[in-house]
C-alpha positions in Angstrom: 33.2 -38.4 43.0 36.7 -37.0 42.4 38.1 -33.6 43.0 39.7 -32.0 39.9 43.4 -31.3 41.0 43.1 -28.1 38.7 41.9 -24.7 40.4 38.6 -23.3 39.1 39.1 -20.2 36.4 35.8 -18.0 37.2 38.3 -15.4 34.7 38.4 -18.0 31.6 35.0 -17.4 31.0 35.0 -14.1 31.0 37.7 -13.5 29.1 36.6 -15.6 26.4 33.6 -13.3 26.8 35.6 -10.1 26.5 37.3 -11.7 23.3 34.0 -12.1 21.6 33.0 -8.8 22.6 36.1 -7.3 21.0 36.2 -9.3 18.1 33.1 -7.9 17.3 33.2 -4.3 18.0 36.6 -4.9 15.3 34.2 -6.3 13.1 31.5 -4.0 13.3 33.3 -1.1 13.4 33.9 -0.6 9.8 30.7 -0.5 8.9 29.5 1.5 11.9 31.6 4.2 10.6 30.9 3.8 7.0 27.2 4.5 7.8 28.0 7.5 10.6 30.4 9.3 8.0 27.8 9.2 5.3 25.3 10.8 7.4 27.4 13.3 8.2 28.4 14.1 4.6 24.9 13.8 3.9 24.0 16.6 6.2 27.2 18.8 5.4 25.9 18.7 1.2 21.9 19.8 2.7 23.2 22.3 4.6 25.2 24.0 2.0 23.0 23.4 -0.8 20.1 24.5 1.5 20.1 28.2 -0.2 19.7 26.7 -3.7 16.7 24.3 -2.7 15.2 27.3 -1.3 15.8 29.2 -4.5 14.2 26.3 -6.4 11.1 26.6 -4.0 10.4 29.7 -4.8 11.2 29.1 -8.5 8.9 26.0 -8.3 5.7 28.4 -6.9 6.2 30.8 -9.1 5.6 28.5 -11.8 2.9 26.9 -10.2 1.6 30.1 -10.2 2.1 31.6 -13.6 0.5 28.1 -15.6 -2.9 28.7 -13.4 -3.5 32.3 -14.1 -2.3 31.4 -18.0 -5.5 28.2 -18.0 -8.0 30.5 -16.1 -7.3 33.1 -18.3 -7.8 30.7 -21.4 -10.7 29.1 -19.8 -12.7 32.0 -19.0 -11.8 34.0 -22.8 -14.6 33.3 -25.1 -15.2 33.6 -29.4 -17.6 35.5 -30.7 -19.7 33.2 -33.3 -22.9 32.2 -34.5 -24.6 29.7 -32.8 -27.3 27.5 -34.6 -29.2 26.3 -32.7 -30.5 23.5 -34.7 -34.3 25.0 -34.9 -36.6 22.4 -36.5 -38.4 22.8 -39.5 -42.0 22.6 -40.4 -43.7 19.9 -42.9 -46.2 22.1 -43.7 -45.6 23.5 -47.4 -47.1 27.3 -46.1 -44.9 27.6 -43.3 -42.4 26.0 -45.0 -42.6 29.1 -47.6 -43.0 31.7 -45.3 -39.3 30.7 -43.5 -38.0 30.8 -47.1 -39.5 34.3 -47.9 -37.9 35.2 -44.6 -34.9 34.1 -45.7 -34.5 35.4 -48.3 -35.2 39.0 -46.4 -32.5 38.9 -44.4 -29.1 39.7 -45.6 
């Protein structure tokens, strides 16, 4: 067994570690940011358009509203007709002459 005549370098490893690391964070960092600006511009736009969804809420319930009253109102209105009820008529001729001599009564 031989004895390398170079000293050991505990540090290359290391820094070839700390390279990596860096290289990375450089990589990542665009798109890190990307995605952390856009949430924030996301949450800048809700809160100053937070007045107008609320006025849209409102508007939104007040519609809900207004269509329910308008189809109970319609549902529960009713037209005065005649109904037949679809009485059944007799075979027999005497009957049958009596309901048209009644008939004929009525106006």
């Amino acid at each position: 067994m031989t004895i390398s005549s170079r000293p050991s370098r505990p540090w290359g490893t290391l820094g070839a570690g700390a390279a990596a690391v860096a290289a990375c964070a450089v990589c990542c960092a665009g798109p890190l940011l990307a995605v952390l600006g856009s949430i924030g511009v996301t949450s800048a736009i809700g809160a100053l358009w937070m007045p107008v969804l609320a006025v849209l809420a409102v508007a939104a319930g007040l519609g809900v509203l207004v269509v329910r009253r308008r189809r109970r109102a319609a549902a529960c209105r009713t037209v005065a007709a005649r109904a037949d009820l679809g009485m059944p008529r007799s075979a027999h001729p005497r009957i049958r002459t009596a309901a048209r001599q009644l008939a004929e009564l009525e106006p």
